[in-house]
MARZA-843386 format. One line per field, with one value per residue (C-alpha): z, y, x. Coordinates in Angstrom, 3 decimals, padded with zeros to 6 digits. Example, Ala and Ser with C-alpha at 12.3 -4.5 7.8 and 13.67 -1.06 7.14 Angstrom:
<rs>
pz	c(007.800;007.140)
py	c(-004.500;-001.060)
px	c(012.300;013.670)
</rs>
This chain:
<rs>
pz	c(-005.237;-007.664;-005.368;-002.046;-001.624;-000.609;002.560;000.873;-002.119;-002.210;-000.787;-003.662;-005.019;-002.765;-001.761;-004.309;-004.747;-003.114;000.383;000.134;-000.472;002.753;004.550;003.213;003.906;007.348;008.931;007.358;006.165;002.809;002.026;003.018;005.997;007.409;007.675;008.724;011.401;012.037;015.788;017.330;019.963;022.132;021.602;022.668;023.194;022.550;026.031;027.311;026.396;026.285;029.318;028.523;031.784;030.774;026.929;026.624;025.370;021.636;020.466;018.003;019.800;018.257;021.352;021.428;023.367;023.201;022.010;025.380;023.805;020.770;020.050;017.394;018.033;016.153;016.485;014.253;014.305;012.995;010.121;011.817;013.137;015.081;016.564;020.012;020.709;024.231;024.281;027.602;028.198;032.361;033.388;031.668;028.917;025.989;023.365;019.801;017.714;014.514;012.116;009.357;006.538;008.069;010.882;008.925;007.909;011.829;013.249;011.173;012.241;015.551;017.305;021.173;022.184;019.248;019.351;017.276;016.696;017.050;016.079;016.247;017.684;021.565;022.103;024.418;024.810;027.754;029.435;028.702;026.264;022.902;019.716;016.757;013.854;014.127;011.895;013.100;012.268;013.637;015.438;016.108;014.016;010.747;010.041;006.345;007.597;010.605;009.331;009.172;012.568;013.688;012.769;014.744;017.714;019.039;018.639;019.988;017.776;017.192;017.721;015.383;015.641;013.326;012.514;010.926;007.330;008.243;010.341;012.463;010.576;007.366;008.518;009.848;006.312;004.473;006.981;006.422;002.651;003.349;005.643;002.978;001.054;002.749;004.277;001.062;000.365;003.649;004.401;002.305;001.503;005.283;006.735;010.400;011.605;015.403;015.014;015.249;018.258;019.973;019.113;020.678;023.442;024.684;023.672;021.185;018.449;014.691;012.795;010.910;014.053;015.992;013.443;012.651;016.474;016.933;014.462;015.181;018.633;019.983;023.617;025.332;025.745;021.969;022.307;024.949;023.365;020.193;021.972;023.660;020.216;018.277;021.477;020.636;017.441;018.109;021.267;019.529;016.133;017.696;020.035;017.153;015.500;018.680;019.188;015.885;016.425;019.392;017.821;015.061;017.327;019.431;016.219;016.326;017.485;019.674;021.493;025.249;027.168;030.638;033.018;034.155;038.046;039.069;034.903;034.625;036.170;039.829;039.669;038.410;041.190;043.689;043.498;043.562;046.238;046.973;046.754;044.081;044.965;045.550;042.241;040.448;041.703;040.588;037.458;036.848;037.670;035.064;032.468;033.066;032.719;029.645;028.285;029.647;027.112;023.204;021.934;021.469;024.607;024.208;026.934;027.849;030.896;032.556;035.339;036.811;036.095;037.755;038.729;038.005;034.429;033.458;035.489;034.966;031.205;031.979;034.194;031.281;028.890;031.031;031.572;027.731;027.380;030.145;028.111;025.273;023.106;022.512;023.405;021.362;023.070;020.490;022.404;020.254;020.027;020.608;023.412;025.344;023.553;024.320;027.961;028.483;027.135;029.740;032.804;031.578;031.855;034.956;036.890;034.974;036.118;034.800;033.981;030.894;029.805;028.898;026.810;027.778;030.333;034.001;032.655;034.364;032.674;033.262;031.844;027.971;025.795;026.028;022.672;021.519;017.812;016.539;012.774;013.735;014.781;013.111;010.475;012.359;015.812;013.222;012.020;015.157;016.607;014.000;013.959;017.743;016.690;013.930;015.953;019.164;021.238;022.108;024.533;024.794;022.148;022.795;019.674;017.501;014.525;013.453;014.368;012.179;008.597;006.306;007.095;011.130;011.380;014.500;016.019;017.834;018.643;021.363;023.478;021.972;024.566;023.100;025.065;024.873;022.569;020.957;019.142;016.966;013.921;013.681;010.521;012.525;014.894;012.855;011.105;014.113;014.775;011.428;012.467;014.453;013.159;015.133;016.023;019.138;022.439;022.807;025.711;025.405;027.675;028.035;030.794;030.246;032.456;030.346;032.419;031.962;029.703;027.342;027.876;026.334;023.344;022.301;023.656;023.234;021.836;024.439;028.194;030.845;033.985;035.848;038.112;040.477;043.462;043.412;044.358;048.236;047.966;045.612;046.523;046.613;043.670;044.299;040.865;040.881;037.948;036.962;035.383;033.571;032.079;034.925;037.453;035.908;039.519;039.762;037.026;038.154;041.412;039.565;038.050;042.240;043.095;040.071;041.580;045.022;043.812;041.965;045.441;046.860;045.134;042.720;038.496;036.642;033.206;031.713;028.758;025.606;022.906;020.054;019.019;017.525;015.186;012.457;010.579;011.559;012.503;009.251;009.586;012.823;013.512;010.732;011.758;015.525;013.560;012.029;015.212;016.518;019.125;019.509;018.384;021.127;023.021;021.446;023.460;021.356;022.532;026.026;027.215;025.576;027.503;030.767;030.537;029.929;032.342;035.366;035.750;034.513;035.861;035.799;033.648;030.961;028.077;025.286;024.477;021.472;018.408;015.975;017.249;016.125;018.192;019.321;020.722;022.688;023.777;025.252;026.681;028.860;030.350;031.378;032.862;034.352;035.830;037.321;034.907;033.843;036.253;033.702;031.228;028.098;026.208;024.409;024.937;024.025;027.951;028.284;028.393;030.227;031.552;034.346;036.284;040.587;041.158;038.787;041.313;039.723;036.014;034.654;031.934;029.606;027.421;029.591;027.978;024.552;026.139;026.346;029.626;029.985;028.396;030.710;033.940;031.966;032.018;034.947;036.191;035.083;038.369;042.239;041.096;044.077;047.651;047.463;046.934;043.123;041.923;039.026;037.363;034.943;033.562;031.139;029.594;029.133;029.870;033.375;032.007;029.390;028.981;029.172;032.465;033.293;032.136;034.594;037.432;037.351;036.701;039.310;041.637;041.470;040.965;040.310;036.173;036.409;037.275;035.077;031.751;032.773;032.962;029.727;027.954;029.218;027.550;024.221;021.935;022.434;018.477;019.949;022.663;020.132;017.908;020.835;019.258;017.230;013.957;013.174;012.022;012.300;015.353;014.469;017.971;018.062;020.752;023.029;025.848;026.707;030.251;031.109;028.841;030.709;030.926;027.616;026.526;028.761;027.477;024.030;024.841;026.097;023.180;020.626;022.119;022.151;018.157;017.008;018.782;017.177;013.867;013.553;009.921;010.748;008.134;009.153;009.823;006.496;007.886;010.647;007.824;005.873;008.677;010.467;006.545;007.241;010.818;009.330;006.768;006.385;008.756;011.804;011.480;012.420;015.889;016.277;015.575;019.042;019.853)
py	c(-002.053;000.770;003.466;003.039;004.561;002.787;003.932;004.769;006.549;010.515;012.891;015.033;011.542;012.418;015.705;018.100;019.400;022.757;021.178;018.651;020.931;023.029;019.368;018.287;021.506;022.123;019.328;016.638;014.758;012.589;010.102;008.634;006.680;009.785;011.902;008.861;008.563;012.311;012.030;014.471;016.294;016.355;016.262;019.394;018.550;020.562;021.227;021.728;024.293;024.254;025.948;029.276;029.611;027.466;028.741;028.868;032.218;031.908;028.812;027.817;027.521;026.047;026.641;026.481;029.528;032.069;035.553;037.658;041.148;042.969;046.650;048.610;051.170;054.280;055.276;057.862;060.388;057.883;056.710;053.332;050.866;048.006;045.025;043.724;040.447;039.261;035.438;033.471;029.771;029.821;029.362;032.693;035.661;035.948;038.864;038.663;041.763;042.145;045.463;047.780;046.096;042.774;044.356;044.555;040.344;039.236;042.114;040.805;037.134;036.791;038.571;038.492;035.161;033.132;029.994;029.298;027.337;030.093;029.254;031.716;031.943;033.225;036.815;039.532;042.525;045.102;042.098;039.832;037.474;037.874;036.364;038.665;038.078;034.474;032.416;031.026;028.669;028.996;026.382;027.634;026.509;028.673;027.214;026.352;024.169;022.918;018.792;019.296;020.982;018.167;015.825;018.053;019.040;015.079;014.242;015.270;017.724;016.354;019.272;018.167;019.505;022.317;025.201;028.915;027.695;024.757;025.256;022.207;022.047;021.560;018.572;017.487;017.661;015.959;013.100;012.832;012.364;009.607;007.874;007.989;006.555;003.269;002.823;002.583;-000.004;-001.942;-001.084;-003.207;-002.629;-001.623;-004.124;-004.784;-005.294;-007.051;-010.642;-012.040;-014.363;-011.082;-009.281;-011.287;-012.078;-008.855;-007.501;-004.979;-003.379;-004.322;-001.818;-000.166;000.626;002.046;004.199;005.157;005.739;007.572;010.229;010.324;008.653;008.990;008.693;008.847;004.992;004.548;007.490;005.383;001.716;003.099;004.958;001.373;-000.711;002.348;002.356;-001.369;-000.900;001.760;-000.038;-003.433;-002.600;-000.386;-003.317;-005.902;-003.632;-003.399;-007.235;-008.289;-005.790;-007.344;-010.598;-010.026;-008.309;-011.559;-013.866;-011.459;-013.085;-010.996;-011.581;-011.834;-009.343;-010.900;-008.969;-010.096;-010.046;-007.371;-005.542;-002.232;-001.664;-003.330;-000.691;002.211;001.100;000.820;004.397;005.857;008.837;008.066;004.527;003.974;004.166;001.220;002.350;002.785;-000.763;-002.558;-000.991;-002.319;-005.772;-005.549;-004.653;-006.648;-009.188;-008.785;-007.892;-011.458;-012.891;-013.745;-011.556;-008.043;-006.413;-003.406;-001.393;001.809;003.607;006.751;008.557;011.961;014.987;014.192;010.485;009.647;007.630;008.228;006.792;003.621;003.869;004.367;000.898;-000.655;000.418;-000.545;-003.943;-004.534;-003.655;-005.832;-008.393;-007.283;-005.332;-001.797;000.724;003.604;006.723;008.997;012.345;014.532;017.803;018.715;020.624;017.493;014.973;017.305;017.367;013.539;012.868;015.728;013.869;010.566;010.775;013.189;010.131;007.638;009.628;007.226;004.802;006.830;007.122;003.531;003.452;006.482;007.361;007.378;005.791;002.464;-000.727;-001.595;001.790;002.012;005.380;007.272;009.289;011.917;012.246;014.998;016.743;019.667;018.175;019.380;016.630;015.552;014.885;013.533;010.822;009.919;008.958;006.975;005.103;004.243;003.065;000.856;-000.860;-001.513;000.871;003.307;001.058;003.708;006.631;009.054;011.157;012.874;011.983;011.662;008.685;007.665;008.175;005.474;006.416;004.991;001.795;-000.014;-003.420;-005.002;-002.554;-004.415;-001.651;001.456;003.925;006.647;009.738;011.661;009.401;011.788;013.487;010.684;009.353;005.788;005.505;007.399;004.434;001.681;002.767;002.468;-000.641;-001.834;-000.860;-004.147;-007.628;-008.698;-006.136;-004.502;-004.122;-001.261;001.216;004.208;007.233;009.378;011.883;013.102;010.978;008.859;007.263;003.669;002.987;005.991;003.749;000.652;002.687;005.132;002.165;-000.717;-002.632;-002.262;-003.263;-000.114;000.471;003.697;005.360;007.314;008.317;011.447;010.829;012.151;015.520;017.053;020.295;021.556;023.749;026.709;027.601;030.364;032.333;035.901;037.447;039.973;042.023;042.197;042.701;044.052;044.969;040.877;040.977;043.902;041.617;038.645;040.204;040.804;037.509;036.980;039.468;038.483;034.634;035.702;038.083;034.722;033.285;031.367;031.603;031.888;030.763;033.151;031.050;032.419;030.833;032.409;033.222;036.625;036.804;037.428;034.079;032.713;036.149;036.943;033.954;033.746;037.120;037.063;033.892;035.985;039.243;036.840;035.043;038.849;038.108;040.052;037.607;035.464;036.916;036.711;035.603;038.104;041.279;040.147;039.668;043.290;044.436;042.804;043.877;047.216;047.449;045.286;043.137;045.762;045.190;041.293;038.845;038.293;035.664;033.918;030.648;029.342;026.268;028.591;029.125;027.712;024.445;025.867;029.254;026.564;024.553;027.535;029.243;026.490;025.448;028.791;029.120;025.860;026.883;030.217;032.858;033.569;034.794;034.912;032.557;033.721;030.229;028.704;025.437;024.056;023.728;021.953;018.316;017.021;020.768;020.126;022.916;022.356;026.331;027.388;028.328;030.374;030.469;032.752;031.809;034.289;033.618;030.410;029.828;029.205;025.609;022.683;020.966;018.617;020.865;023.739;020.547;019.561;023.103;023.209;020.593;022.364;024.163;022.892;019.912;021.224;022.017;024.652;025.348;025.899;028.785;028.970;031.685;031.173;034.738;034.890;037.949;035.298;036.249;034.968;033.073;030.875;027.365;028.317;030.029;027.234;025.044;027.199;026.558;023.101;023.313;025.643;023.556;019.880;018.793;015.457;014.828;011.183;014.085;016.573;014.153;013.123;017.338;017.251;014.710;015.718;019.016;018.041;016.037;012.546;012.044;014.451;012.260;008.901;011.062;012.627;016.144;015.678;014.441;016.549;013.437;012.769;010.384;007.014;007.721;009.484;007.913;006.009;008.048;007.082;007.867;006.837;003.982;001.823;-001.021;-001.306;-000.939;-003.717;-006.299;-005.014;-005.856;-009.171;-010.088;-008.862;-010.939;-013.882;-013.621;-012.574;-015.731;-017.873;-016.069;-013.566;-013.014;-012.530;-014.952;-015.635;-012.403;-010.856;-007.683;-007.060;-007.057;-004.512;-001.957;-002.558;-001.712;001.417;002.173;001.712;003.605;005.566;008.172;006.157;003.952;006.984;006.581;003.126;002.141;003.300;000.415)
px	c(-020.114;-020.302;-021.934;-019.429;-016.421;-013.624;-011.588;-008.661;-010.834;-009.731;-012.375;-012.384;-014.618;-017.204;-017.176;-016.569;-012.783;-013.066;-014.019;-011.383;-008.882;-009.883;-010.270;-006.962;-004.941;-006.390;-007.065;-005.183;-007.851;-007.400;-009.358;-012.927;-011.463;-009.817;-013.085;-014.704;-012.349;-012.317;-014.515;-016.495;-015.409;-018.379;-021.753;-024.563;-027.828;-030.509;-031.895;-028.097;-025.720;-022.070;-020.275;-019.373;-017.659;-014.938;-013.883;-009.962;-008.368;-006.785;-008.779;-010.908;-014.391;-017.663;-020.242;-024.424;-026.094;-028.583;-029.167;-029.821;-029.354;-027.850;-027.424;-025.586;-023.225;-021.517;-018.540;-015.891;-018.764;-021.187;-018.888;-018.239;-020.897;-020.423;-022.429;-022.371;-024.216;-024.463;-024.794;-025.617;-025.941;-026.661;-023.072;-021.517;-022.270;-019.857;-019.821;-019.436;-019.039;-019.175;-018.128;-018.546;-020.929;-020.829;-023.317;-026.735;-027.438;-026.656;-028.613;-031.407;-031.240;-030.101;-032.514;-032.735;-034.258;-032.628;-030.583;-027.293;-024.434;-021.272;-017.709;-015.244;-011.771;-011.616;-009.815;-009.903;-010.898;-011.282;-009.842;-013.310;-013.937;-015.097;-015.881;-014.922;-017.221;-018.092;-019.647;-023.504;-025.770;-029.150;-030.999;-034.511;-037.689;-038.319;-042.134;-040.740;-038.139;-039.894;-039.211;-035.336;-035.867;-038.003;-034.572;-032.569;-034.347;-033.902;-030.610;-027.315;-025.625;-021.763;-019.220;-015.860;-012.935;-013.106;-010.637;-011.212;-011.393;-014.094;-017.292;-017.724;-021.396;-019.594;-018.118;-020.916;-022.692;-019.487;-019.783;-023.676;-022.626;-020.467;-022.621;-025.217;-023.265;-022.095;-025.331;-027.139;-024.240;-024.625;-021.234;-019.247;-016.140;-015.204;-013.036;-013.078;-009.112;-010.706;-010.244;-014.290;-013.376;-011.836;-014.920;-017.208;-015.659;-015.416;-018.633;-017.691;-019.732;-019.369;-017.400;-020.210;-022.086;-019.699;-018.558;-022.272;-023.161;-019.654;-021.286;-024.958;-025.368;-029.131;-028.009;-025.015;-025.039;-024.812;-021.896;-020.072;-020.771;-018.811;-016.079;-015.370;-015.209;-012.903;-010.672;-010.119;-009.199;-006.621;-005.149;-004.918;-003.722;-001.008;-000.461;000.173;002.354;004.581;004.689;005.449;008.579;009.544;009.149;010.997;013.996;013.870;014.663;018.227;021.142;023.648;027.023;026.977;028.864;028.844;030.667;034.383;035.722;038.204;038.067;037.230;034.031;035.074;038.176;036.014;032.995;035.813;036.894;033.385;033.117;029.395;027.451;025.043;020.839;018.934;017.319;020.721;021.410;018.397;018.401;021.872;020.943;018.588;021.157;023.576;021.087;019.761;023.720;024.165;022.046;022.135;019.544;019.878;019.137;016.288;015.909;014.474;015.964;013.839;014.427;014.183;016.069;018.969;018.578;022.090;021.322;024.221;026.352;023.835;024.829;028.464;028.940;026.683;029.991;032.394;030.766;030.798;034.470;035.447;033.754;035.781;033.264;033.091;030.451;029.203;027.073;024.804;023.600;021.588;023.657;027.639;027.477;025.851;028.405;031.170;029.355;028.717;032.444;033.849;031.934;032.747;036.240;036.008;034.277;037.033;039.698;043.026;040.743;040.032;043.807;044.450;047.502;048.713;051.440;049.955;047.017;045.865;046.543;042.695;041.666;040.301;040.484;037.056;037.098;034.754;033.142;031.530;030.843;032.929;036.181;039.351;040.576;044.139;041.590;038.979;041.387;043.129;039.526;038.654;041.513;041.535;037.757;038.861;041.984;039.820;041.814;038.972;036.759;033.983;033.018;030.401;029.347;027.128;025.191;028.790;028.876;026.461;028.837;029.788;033.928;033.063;034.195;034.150;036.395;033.854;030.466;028.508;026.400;024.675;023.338;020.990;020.650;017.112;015.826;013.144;015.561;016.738;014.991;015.099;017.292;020.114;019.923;019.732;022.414;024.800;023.308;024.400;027.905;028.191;029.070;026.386;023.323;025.157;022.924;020.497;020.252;017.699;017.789;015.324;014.944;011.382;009.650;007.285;003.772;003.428;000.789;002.765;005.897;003.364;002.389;005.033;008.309;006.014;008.914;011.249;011.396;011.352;013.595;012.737;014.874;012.658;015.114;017.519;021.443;022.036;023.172;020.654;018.732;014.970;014.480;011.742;009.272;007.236;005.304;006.413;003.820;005.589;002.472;000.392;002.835;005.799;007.267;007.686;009.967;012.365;012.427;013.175;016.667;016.856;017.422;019.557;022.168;021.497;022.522;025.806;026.760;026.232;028.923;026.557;025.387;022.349;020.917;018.268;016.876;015.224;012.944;015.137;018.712;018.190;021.716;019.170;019.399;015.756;014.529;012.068;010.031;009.885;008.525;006.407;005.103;004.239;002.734;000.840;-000.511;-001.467;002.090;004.824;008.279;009.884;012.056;015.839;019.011;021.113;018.636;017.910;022.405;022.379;019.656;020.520;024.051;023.275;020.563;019.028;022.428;025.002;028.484;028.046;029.671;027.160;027.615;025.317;025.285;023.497;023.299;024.454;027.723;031.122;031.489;034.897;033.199;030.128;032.753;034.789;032.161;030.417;034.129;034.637;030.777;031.445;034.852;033.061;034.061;030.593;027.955;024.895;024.576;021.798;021.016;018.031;017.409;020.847;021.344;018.284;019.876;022.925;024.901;025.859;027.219;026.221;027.008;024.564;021.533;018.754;017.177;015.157;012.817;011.751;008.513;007.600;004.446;006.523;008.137;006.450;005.604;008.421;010.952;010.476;010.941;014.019;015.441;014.521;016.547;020.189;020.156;019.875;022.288;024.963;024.578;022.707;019.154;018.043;015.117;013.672;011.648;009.101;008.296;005.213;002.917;000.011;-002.919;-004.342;-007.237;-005.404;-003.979;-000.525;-000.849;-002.249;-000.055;003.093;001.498;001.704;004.905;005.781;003.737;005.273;009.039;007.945;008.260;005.672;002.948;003.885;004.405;000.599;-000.597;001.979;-000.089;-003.784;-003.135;-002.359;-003.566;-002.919;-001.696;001.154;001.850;002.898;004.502;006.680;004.862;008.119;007.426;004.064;002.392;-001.532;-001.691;-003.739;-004.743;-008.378;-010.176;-007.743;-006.426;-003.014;-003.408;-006.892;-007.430;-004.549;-007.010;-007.799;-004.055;-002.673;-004.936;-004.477;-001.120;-001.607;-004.341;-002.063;001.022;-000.905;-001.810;001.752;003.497;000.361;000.423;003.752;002.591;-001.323;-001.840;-005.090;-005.946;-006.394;-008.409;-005.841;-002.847;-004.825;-005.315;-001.812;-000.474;-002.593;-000.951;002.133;002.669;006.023;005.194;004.301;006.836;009.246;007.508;006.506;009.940;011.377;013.424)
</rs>
C-alpha cells in the first residue's frame, strides 16, 4: 500500500507543492480524489480540430488548429515589433499576436504548416477575435521525439478545464502521475460507493475503469461507457443523501392543523373579489393535506412570476390559526417583509385587526418583525407573539433571535428560499414545541429533475397559470454601444409611459454612495470593464438629462429602513414617476401602475434574476415593457443569454437556458454559496432518467438500510458529499 495515494491524500504528496498551490488556488482542487475527479471537457482528436467558428468572447479557450501564416510587423518607427499568427481549423481563422521580446521563440517554432495546442483567453480586437499571447504546445513530429509522438498521434487528446495560471496540458501531466500511480497499485485503496448488486444490474463499469477511460478513452465508446458509470455515482449518492433526509424528517412528529368550518379562512375566502385558479385550488388541496397530517409537512411551492403564491401561503396561515396554531413568514429582506405584511393585511382587510376596535371577532393580529424596528414597536410585537394574540407574523431574519418566543408556532412559510441558509431555518423551526410545518416559496421556476436534486427532500406543487387580469409584458435588447440611438429611444418610452399616467423602474447593478465603490471598480479595471453602472450616478444623470422635469427617486439596501419604507409607499401611491433601484425590487413589489423598466448593464444579472425583475411590472391592466440595455459585445454569451430572455415570458424555459449556461455545480448550489459542486458529469436537465431511478434505487436502500450499514463504501463517499459545505445546499427542506 505504500506507493498509492489515498483519495483524501493532499496533492502537494504527489505533485510537487508549487503545482498544487496553482491547482488549489485556481481551481479548487485538494486532494488526489479531486484531480481525479477533475473531467475533461472534451476530447480533440488528432484528425479533427476544434471549431473555431464557435469560440465565446472573454473565456478561457484551449483549442487544436493549424499555423496558416505568420508575419512580423513594426510599428513606433521600428521600435515596436509584433507577431500576428493566423490559425485555421476548416470552420474559421483566429489570430494570435504576440509582442515586444516575446515575438522571436514563437516566430521560430510555429512556422506556417505547424500544429499546436493554443490556450489563451478570447478578446477582441478590430471587432475579430484574437488570442493575445497564448501559451502553445506543439503537436507535430520532431524526429527525436517521434515515440512520444507515436503515443499521441492515436489517442484522443483530453481538453480539462483549465484557467490562465494552468495549461490544460499541465493537468493532463499531473493526472498521468496519479494514474501511474494507482495503476502500479491495482487501484487499491479506491472505494467504489455503487452497491455491487446495483452495479451489475445495470451494467456499469467498475470504478477504476471508468475513472481511467474518463481520462484516456481510446474511442468515444470507452468516453461514453465511463460518463454512464460516474453519472451513477453522482445521481445516486446525491440521491441517498436526500432520502435518508426525508427519512429522518418522516420519524418527526408534528401537530395537525386541520382546517375548521366557518373560522377565518371561510370569512377571508368569502370576501375575495376574484376566485382562485384551478392551479391555486389544487395546490391548496395539497396543503391542507399534508397540514392535516402528524408529520411535519415539507413542501416546496413554485410558480411563475406572479402566480398568486402568496395568497396560497396566506390561506395555508389562516388554516393553521383556525386550527389554533400560529404561523410565522421569513422573506429575505425588509422591504419585501414590510411588502408581504402591507398586502397581507390589505387582502385581510378587518380580518387583520382582531382585538382591535372595528376589527372582526374572527380576525387575528398580522404583526410585522424586522431588525430595524424602534424598541416600544419591537416589544409590543413580541409580546403579542409570546401571549398568542398575533395569529400570523411575517419577518426578517429577526425572527430568527433567541428573545422570539412563540405560543404555539405550527406553519413556517419561507419566501425565495435561496436566500436563506439552513441554520436560519432550523432555528425557527426550533421555535416550536413541536417542529412547526414547512412551506418553501420560491419564485424562480425550478425544472423537475432540478426540483429532485437541489429540493430532493421535499415534495413540489407548481403553480403554472397567471391570475385573470394580468398583462403581456414586451422585452427587447438595447444595445447601448452599437446603437446608442436605441438607448436615447428607450428613455422615449419611459416618458411616453409616465404621460400615460403610468411609472417606471430603471434598475442598476450597484448603489454608488461610495461604500462598496473601491472594490468593486477595482475588481472591473481589473477584468479590462468599465464599473457597473451606479443607481446614485444614473437618478443624477437622468434627472438632469433624458427625463428632466420628472419625479425621480432611488431606492437602495443601504438605506435607513424608515427612508425604503417611505419611499416605496409613496412610489406605490403615485408620487414617484421613476423609480432608480438595484435589485432590492426584484422580489415581492408590487406596484400594478408601474409599466416599463429599464435595465441598465443587463448582461451583469443572472438569467432568472433579470425574469424576476422582470416580473415587477405588467402586474395591472395595462401592458408591461421591459428594456434590457447592454454594451456586450454581439458575439458573446451574455448577448446571448438577453435574447432568450427577451424572447420567452415563460420562467420553466428560461431556468432550463439558466442552467445550460452555467455550470451545473452552480445549479445545486443555487450559484449562491460558491461551493465546488459534487456534480461533474450529471446534467441536471438531460440526465432526468438517470436521476429518477437514482431516486427510486436510493429510496429503496434507505427504507432497507436508513444507516447504510451494509454499505460501508456508500457511508464513506456520502461522508464525502456531505461535508459542511454541501450540506448548506442539500439541506433545502
Amino acid at each position: 500500500m505504500e506507493g498509492v495515494p489515498a483519495l483524501d491524500e493532499p496533492l502537494k504528496k504527489s505533485l510537487g507543492g508549487t503545482t498544487a498551490k496553482v491547482m488549489a488556488e485556481h481551481l479548487g482542487l485538494n486532494t488526489v480524489g479531486d484531480l481525479l475527479h477533475h473531467y475533461p471537457r472534451r476530447y480533440a482528436e488528432r484528425g479533427q480540430l476544434t471549431r473555431l467558428a464557435d469560440l465565446p468572447l472573454d473565456e478561457h479557450v484551449t483549442v487544436v488548429a493549424q499555423v496558416a501564416d505568420a508575419r512580423v510587423l513594426t510599428f513606433n518607427g521600428g521600435r515596436g515589433k509584433r507577431l500576428e499568427v493566423t490559425i485555421t481549423d476548416g470552420s474559421g481563422r483566429l489570430q494570435l499576436v504576440f509582442f515586444g521580446h516575446g515575438v522571436h521563440k514563437p516566430h521560430k517554432e510555429l512556422p506556417p504548416g505547424t500544429r499546436a495546442m493554443f490556450a489563451g483567453k478570447v478578446g477582441t480586437f478590430n471587432r475579430k477575435l484574437q488570442l493575445a499571447h497564448p501559451t502553445y504546445q506543439r503537436l507535430d513530429a520532431d524526429g527525436d521525439d517521434s515515440a512520444a509522438v507515436g503515443a499521441f498521434a492515436g489517442r484522443l487528446l483530453p481538453l480539462y478545464p483549465a484557467c490562465k495560471q494552468i495549461d490544460s496540458w499541465k493537468i493532463e501531466k499531473a493526472v498521468d502521475t496519479l494514474l501511474a500511480l494507482f495503476e502500479a497499485e491495482r487501484w487499491q485503496g479506491v472505494v467504489d460507493p455503487l452497491p455491487p448488486a446495483l452495479r451489475d444490474g445495470r451494467g456499469l463499469l467498475p470504478l477504476p475503469e471508468a475513472l481511467l477511460k474518463i481520462h484516456r478513452p481510446r474511442d468515444n465508446a470507452e468516453i461514453a461507457a465511463a460518463k454512464d458509470r460516474l453519472k451513477w455515482d453522482e445521481a445516486f449518492v446525491l440521491q441517498v443523501a436526500l432520502a435518508r433526509r426525508r427519512h429522518a424528517d418522516d420519524q418527526l412528529p408534528a401537530v395537525a392543523r386541520r382546517p375548521v368550518a366557518d373560522g377565518l379562512l371561510d370569512a377571508f375566502d368569502a370576501k375575495l373579489p376574484f376566485t382562485l385558479t384551478e392551479g391555486q385550488q389544487k395546490v391548496s388541496a395539497e396543503i391542507f393535506g399534508d397540514l392535516a397530517t402528524e408529520h411535519p409537512m415539507h413542501r416546496l411551492l413554485q410558480g411563475e412570476v406572479g402566480s398568486g403564491k402568496t395568497m396560497v401561503a396566506l390561506r395555508a396561515m389562516l388554516a393553521v390559526v383556525d386550527a389554533g396554531g400560529q404561523a410565522a413568514m421569513l422573506a429575505p429582506t425588509e422591504v419585501l417583509a414590510q411588502q408581504h405584511h402591507r398586502s397581507v393585511t390589505e387582502m385581510m382587510g378587518e380580518l387583520a385587526e382582531g382585538g382591535l376596535l372595528g376589527g372582526s371577532e374572527l380576525g387575528t393580529k398580522v404583526v410585522l418583525l424586522t431588525g430595524s424596528m424602534g424598541a416600544a414597536a419591537r416589544r409590543r410585537a413580541l409580546l403579542d407573539l409570546v401571549t398568542g394574540e398575533a395569529g400570523i407574523v411575517i419577518g426578517t431574519h429577526a425572527l430568527i433571535e433567541d428573545k422570539v418566543q412563540f405560543h404555539d408556532l405550527g406553519l413556517v412559510v419561507v419566501d425565495e428560499q435561496h436566500r436563506f441558509g439552513v441554520e436560519q431555518r432550523d432555528a425557527l423551526r426550533s421555535k416550536g414545541k413541536q417542529p412547526p410545518h414547512l412551506l418553501v416559496m420560491t419564485a424562480t421556476p425550478i425544472p423537475r429533475t432540478v426540483a429532485m436534486t437541489v429540493f430532493g427532500d421535499l415534495e413540489t406543487s407548481v403553480l403554472d397559470q397567471l391570475p385573470a387580469g394580468r398583462s403581456p409584458i414586451a422585452s427587447h435588447v438595447v444595445p447601448a454601444q452599437d446603437k446608442p440611438h436605441f438607448l436615447a429611444r428607450a428613455w422615449e418610452r419611459v416618458r411616453e409611459e409616465v404621460e400615460n399616467g403610468h411609472q417606471a423602474y430603471v434598475v442598476c447593478p450597484r448603489i454608488g454612495d461610495g461604500e462598496d465603490e473601491p472594490k468593486k471598480k477595482q475588481a472591473a479595471e481589473e477584468a479590462d470593464k468599465r464599473p457597473p453602472l451606479a443607481v446614485v450616478e444614473t437618478a443624477e444623470k437622468l434627472a438632469g438629462g433624458p427625463l428632466a422635469g420628472l419625479r425621480v427617486e432611488v431606492l437602495h439596501g443601504r438605506m435607513a429602513p424608515e427612508d425604503k419604507d417611505d419611499v416605496m409607499r409613496r412610489f406605490a401611491a403615485g408620487e414617484v414617476d421613476v423609480l432608480v433601484a438595484t435589485t432590492v425590487i426584484e422580489v415581492g413589489v408590487n406596484v400594478p401602475n408601474a409599466t416599463a423598466m429599464v435595465i441598465m448593464d443587463a448582461d451583469r444579472f443572472g438569467v432568472s434574476q433579470l425574469h424576476q425583475l422582470r416580473g415587477r411590472v405588467g402586474r395591472g391592466s395595462a401592458p408591461g415593457l421591459c428594456l434590457l440595455v447592454t454594451e456586450a459585445h454581439e458575439a458573446s454569451p451574455a448577448r446571448a443569454r438577453l435574447g432568450a430572455v427577451a424572447a420567452t415570458l415563460d420562467g420553466f424555459e428560461l431556468s432550463r437556458i439558466d442552467l445550460e449556461q452555467r455550470r451545473e455545480g452552480d445549479v445545486l448550489g443555487q450559484a449562491q454559496s460558491g461551493v465546488r459542486s459534487s456534480l461533474r458529469v450529471l446534467a441536471v436537465i438531460d440526465d432526468e432518467e438517470v436521476i429518477v431511478a437514482a431516486r427510486e434505487e436510493a429510496t429503496a436502500v434507505v427504507a432497507e438500510d436508513p444507516e447504510l450499514t451494509a454499505y460501508p463504501e456508500l457511508r464513506t463517499a456520502l461522508d464525502a458529499l456531505l461535508d459542511k459545505e454541501r450540506e448548506e445546499y442539500l439541506d433545502k427542506g
